[in-house]
C-alpha positions as CSV (number, residue, x, y, z in Angstrom):
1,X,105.7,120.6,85.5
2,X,102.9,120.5,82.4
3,X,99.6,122.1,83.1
4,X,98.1,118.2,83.4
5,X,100.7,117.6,85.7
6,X,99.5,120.4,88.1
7,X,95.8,119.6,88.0
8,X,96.7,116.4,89.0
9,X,99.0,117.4,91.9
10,X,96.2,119.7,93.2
11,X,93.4,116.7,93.0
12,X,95.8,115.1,95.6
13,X,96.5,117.6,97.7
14,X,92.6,118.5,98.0
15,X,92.1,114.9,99.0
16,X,95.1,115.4,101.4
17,X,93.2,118.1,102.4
18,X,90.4,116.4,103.5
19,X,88.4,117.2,100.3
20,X,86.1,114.6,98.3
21,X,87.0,113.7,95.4
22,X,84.1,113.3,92.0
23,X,84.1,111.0,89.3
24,X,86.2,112.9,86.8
25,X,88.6,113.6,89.7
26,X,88.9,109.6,90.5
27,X,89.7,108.7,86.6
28,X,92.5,111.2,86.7
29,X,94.0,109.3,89.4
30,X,94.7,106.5,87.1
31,X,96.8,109.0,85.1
32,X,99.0,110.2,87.9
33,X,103.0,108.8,89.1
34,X,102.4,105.6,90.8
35,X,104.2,106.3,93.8
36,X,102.9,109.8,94.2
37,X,99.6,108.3,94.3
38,X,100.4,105.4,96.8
39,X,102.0,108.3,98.7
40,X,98.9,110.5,99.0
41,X,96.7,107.2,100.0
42,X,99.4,106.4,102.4
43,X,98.4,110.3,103.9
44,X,94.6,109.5,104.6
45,X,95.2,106.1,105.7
46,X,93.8,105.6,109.3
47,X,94.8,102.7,111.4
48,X,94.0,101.6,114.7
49,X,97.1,102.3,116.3
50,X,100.3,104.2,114.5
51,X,102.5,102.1,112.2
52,X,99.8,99.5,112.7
53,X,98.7,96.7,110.3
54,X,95.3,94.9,111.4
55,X,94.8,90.7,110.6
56,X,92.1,88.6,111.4
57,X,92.5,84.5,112.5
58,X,89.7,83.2,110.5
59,X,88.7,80.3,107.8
60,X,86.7,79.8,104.9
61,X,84.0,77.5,104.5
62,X,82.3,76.5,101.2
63,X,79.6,74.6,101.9
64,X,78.2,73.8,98.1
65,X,79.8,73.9,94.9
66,X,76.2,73.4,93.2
67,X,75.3,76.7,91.6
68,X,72.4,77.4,88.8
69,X,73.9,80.6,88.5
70,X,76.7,80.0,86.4
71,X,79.0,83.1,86.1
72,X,81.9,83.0,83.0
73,X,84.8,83.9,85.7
74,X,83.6,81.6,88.5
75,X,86.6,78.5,88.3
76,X,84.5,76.9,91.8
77,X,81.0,76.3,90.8
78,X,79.6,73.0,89.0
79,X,75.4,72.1,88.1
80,X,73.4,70.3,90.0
81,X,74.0,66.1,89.5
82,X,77.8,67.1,88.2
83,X,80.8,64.8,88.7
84,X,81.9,66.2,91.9
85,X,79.3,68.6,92.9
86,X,78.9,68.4,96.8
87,X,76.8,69.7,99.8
88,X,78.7,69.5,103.2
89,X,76.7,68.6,106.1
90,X,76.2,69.7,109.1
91,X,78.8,67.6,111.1
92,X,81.4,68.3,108.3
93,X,81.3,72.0,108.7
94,X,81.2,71.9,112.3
95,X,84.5,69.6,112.2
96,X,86.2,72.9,110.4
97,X,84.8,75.6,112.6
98,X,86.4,73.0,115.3
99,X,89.6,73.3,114.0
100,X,89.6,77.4,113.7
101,X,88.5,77.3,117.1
102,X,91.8,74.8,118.2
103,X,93.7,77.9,116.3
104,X,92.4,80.6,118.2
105,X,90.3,81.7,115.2
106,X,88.1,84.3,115.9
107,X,85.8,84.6,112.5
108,X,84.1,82.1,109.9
109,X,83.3,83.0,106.6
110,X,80.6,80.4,104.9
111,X,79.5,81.0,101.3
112,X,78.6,78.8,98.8
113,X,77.4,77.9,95.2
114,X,72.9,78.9,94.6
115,X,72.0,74.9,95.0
116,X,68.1,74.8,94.3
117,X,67.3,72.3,96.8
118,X,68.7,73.7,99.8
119,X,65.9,75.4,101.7
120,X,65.6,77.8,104.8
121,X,65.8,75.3,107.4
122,X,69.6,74.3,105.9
123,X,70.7,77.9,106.3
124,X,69.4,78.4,109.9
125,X,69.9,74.9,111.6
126,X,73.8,75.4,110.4
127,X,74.2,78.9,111.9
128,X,72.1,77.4,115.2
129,X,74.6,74.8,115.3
130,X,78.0,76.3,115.4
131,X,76.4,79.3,117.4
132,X,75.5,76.7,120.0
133,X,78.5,75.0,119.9
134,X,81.4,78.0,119.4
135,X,79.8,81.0,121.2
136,X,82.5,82.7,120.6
137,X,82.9,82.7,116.7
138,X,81.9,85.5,114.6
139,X,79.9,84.4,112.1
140,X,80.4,86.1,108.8
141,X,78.8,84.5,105.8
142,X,76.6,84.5,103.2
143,X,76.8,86.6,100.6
144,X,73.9,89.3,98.9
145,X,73.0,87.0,95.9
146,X,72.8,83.9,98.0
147,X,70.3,85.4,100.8
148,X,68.7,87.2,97.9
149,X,67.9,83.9,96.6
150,X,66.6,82.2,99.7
151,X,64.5,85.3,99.9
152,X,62.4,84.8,96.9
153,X,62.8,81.0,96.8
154,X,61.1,80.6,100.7
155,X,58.8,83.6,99.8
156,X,60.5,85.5,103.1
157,X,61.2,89.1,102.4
158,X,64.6,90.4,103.2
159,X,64.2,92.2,106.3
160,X,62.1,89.3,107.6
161,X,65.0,87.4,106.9
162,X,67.9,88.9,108.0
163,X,66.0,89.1,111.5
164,X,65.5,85.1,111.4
165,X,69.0,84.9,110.4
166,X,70.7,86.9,113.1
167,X,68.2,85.4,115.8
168,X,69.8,82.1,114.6
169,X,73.1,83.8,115.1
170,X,74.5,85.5,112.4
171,X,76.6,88.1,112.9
172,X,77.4,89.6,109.8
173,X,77.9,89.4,105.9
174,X,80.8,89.3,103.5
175,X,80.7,91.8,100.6
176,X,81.2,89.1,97.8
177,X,79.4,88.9,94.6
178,X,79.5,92.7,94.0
179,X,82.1,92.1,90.8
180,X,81.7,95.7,88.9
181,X,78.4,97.7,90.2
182,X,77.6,98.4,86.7
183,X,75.0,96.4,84.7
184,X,77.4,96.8,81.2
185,X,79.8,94.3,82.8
186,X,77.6,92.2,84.6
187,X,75.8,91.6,81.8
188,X,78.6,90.2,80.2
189,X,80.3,88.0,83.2
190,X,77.2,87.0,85.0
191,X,73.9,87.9,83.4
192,X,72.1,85.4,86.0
193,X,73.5,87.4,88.9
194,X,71.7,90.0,91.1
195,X,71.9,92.7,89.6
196,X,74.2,96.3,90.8
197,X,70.9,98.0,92.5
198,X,69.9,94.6,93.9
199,X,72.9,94.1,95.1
200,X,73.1,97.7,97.3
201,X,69.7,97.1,97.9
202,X,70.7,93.6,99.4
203,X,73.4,95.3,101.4
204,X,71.4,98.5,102.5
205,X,68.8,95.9,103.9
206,X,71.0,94.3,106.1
207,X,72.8,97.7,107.0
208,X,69.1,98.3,108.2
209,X,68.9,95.4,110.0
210,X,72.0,95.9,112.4
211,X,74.5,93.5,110.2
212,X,77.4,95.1,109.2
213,X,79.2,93.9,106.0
214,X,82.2,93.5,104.1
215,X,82.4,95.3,100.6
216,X,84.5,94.0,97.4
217,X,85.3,94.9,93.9
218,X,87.1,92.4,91.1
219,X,88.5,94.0,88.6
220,X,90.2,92.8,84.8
221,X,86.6,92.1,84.0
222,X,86.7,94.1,80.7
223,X,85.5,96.4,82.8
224,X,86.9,100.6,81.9
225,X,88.3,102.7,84.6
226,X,85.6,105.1,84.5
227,X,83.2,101.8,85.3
228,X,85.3,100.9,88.2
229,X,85.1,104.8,89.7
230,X,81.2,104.4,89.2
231,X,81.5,101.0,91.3
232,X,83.4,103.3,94.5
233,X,80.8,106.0,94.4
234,X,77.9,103.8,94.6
235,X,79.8,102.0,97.5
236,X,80.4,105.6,99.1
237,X,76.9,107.1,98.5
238,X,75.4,103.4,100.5
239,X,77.9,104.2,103.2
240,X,77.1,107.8,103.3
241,X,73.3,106.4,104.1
242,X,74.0,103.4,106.1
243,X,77.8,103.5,107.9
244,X,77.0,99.6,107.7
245,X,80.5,98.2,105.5
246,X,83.4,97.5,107.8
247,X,86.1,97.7,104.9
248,X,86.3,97.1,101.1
249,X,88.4,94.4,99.7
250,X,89.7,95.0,95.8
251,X,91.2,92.1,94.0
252,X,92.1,91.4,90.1
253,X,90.4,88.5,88.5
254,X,92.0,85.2,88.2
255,X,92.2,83.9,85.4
256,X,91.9,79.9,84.7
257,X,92.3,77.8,81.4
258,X,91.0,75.0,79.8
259,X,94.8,73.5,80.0
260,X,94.8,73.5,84.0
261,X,92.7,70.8,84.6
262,X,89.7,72.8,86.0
263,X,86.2,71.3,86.4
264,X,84.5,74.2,84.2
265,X,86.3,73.4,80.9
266,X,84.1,74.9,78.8
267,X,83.6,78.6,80.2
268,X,86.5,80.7,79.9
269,X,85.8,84.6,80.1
270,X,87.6,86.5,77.8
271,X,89.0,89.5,79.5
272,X,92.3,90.3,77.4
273,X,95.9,91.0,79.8
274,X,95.3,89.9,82.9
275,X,95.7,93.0,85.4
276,X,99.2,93.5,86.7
277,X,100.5,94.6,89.5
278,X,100.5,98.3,88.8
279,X,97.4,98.4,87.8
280,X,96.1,96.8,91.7
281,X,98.4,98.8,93.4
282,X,96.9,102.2,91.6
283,X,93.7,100.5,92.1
284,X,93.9,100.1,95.7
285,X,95.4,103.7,96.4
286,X,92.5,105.1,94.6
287,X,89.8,103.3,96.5
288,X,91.4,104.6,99.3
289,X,91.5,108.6,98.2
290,X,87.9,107.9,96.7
291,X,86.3,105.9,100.0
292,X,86.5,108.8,101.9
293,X,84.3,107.4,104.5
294,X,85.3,103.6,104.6
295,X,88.1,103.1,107.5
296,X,89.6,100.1,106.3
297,X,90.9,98.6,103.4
298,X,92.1,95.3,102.9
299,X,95.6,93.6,100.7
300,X,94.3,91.0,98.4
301,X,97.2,88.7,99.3
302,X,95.1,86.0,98.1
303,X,94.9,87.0,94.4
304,X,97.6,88.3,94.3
305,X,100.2,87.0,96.1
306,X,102.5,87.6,99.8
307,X,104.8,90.3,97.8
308,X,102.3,92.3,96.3
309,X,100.2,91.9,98.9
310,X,103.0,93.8,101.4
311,X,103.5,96.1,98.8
312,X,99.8,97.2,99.1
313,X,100.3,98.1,102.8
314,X,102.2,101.1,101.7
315,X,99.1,102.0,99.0
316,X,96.5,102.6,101.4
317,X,96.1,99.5,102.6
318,X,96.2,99.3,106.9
319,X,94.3,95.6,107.4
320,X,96.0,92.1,105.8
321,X,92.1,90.3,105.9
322,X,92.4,87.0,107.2
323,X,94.6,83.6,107.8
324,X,93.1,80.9,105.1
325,X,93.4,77.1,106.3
326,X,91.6,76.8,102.7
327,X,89.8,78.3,100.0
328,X,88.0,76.3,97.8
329,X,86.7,78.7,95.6
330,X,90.0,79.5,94.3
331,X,91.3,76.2,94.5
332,X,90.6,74.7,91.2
333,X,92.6,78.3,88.8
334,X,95.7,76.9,90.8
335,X,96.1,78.5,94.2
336,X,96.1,76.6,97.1
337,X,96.6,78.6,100.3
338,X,97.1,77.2,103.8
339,X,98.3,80.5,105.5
340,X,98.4,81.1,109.3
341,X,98.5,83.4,112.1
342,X,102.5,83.4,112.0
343,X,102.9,84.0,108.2
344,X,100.9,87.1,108.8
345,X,102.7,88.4,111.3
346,X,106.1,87.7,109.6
347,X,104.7,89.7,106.4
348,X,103.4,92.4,108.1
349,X,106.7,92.9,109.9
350,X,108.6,92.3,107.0
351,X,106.9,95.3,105.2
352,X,107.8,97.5,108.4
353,X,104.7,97.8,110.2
354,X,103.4,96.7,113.5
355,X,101.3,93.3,113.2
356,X,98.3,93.7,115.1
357,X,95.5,90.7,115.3
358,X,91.8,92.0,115.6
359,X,88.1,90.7,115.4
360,X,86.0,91.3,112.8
361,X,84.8,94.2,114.4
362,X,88.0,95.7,114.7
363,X,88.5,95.9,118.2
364,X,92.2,94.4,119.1
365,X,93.2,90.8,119.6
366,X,96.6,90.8,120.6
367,X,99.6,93.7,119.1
368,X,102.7,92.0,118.4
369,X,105.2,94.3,118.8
């Protein structure tokens, strides 16, 4: 075993160890076996019950395409008075939280496009609705640079906000829109976007406020390894301060061309090789030995794909995310999704764990062993 062999080894074992790991320690994960690494994330991999994998009935709701935003990588989004551009109302998105109730759907997840015209009213009346209509639903939506926007469009400052919102009856946020917490990249895929401190500050606001959230990482951005490190130690220093994410959810980017048919024909974002599925699975492991204080992390199964997706659960991974009726915002690069409770359940099983349905606060559904 070479000297460079050892060191990395012994950066392992002290995480094994219950050590924390630094930034030059987490880019010399990259560098180390593949399987050695899934095996040490495997080690420090808590789950709710042994041998268990968690999953989560819920559905997706976008409620706007119309964004002024306009990020290079976003396949979804379309300006305002565009052919096919759309605002769902009120009754429409009630009709779909209907149907995840019929399915014994636990959690909705509404996000949308920045539409300029929708105002505070929109945003609350909605929530007020299906809260009056679904007590029992969680309701997990919105994401930082969408209530960020309300914010400083109604002249309502965040904590202000988030208390209307969860009087309303909110219950807690999705981590989407963090891309890469570094300004380099998000400069270059979404200039218009929040940016990295906003988006923490966003997120340690509602933290604050008594909503937990969700958080996220996309990767194959251009982005270097050392860049994605800095993105889990920002996430780990918030949650060192706050204890307010749930989990953290990485996915690659998807890439979509001109050739597919997709609305946004003229923005393609040039990211070189799209990220394979080494490169997610050494991704997820080291989020896992780097978030020493997140519990759970979630398999992108979405992005990319049932297979890899099982694969993860033995890389650190002990929660599957959700059942998707539909997902619009990945809809137009090609994937169409209608997964429910049962796929889950066969995947999870499949892989050799115990399928285990929870709520979105984690506390157990229903084990299916």
């Amino acid at each position: 075993m070479s000297r460079t062999d050892v060191h990395r080894y012994r950066i392992l074992e002290k995480r094994s160890a219950g050590g924390r790991l630094g930034a030059e320690e987490g880019r010399e994960l990259y560098a180390c076996d593949l399987l050695d690494l899934g095996a040490a994330a495997q080690k420090v991999t808590p789950r709710l019950l042994p041998d268990a994998v968690t999953f989560v009935v819920d559905r997706n709701i976008s409620y706007t395409n119309v964004c002024t935003v306009g990020c290079d990588f976003c396949a979804f989004h379309v300006a305002p008075g565009a052919a096919g551009a759309y605002v769902l109302p009120r009754e429409e998105i009630l009709r779909k939280v209907g149907e995840l109730a019929e399915l014994d759907g636990t959690q909705v997840l509404i996000q949308g496009g920045i539409h300029p015209d929708l105002g505070l009213d929109y945003y609350l009346e909605m929530i007020r609705a299906i809260r009056e209509r679904f007590p029992r639903i969680h309701i997990h939506s919105f994401s930082a640079i969408e209530l960020d926007v309300l914010s400083r469009k109604c002249g309502v400052p965040l904590p202000e906000l988030f208390r209307m919102f969860k009087e309303a009856g909110l219950n807690s946020l999705p981590g989407g829109g963090a891309e890469i917490l570094v300004e380099r990249v998000r400069q270059k895929i979404s200039p218009r976007k929040i940016s990295s401190a906003r988006w923490l500050e966003v997120m340690e606001t509602a933290h604050r406020a008594g909503l937990k959230t969700t958080a996220t990482m996309v990767f194959g951005l251009g982005e270097t390894l050392e860049e994605r490190i800095t993105h889990l130690l920002r996430l780990r220093e918030l949650q060192d301060r706050t204890g307010g994410f749930r989990s953290f959810i990485p996915w690659s980017f998807v890439p979509f061309a001109p050739a597919s048919g997709v609305r946004n024909e003229s923005r393609t974002l040039e990211v070189g090789r799209p990220s394979g599925g080494d490169d997610y699975l050494k991704t997820v492991a080291v989020s896992r030995l780097m978030l020493d204080n997140f519990r759970h992390i979630q398999s992108g199964w979405l992005t990319e794909g049932m297979r890899l997706g099982q694969i993860a659960l033995a890389f650190g991974c002990d929660d599957m995310g959700g059942t998707l009726i539909e997902d619009k915002v990945l809809e137009p690069t090609g994937i169409r999704v209608n997964t429910r409770r049962d796929d889950l359940i066969r995947l999870i099983r499949d892989a050799g764990f115990i399928p285990v349905q929870r709520d979105t606060n984690y506390d157990i559904v229903k084990i299916f062993d």
